[in-house]
N, C-alpha and C positions, 0 to 999 in steps of 0.2 A: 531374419529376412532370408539368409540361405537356405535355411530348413524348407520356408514356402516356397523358394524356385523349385527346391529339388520334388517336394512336392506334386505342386503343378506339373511341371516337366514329365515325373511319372504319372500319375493321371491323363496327363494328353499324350504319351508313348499308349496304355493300356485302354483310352478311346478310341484313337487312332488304329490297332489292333483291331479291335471289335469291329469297327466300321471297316475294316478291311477286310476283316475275314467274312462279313454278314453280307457285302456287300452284292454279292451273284443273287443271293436270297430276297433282297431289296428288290437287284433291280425284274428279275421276276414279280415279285408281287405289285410292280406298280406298271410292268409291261400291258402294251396297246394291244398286241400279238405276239404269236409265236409259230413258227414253224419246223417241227422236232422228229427224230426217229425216234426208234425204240431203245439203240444205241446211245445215245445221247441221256444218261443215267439221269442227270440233274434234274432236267428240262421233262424227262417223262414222267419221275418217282413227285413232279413239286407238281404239274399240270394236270396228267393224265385220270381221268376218275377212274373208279375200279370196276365199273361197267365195262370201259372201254379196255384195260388191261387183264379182266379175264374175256373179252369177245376171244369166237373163236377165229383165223387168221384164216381168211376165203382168198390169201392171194400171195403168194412171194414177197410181194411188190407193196408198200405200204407206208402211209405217213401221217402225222399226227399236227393238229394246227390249233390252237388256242386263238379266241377273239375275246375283248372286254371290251362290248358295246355301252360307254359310259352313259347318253344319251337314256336311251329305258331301262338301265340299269340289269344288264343281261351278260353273263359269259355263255359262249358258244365253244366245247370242246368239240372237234371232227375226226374222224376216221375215216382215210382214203384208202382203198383198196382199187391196185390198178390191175387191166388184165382180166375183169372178172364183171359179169350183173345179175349174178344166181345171187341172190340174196334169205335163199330160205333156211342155211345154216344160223345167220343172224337171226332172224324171225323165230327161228326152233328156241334160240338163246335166249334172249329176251322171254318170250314164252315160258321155260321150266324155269325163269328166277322171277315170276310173278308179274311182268309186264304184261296190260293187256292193252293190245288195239282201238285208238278211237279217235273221234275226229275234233282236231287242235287247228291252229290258227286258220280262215280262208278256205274253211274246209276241208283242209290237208289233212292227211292221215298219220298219226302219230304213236308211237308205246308211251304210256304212262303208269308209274310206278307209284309208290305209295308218299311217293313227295310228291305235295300238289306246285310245287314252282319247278320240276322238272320233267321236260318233254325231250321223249328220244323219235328224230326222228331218220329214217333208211331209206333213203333214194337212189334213185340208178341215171348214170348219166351215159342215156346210149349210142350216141354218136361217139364218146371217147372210151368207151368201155369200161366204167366205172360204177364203184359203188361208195356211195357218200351216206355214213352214221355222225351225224349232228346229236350232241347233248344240251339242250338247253335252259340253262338254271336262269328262270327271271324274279328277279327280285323286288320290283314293282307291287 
């Protein structure tokens, strides 16, 4: 009977562990949103896709936002660039890694890539002086 305390006892010290250390990892994977720098190691190396982490950087000023649209079964990675709405260094990039121009939801203009459930799409938002790169992986 003392053997199976001691037992149990370590077994739940070494679950307990595990679930402590996995835990940031968790609660990531099962997060609504996020809104991250580049700074912010965990949150950009576990979020960010690799599109977005070699674009090239059109502004000082920049920040990173994950959405998990549960509804239609969609994540939305963004790329805000402040200070900036020249957007043809992005277009150039997109461009030499194979994305080509075309038209995606409502008529909107989108890059598409050789994944058919992923649409990039580059807006400019001119009253605040910004540029918005939306990646959208739907899963539907």
């Amino acid at each position: 009977m003392r053997n199976s305390l001691k037992m149990f006892g370590g077994v739940t010290i070494v679950v307990a562990v595990i679930l402590a250390c996995s835990w940031p990892w968790i609660k990531m994977e099962l997060a609504e949103s996020a809104h991250y720098s580049e700074q912010d190691k965990r949150e950009y190396d576990f979020y960010t896709p690799d599109v977005l982490k070699k674009m090239p950087r059109i502004s000082d000023r920049y920040a990173f936002d994950f959405t998990n649209i549960i509804g239609p079964a969609r994540h939305v990675y963004a790329l805000k660039f402040y200070d900036t709405s020249d957007t043809s260094k992005i277009e150039a990039y997109l461009a030499s890694i194979g994305y080509k121009q075309i038209k995606c939801d409502f008529e909107t203009m989108c890059w598409q890539g050789t994944d058919p459930q992923e649409s990039i799409y580059v807006n400019t938002m001119k009253g605040d002086d910004m540029v918005i790169v939306q990646i959208a992986y739907d899963f539907t």
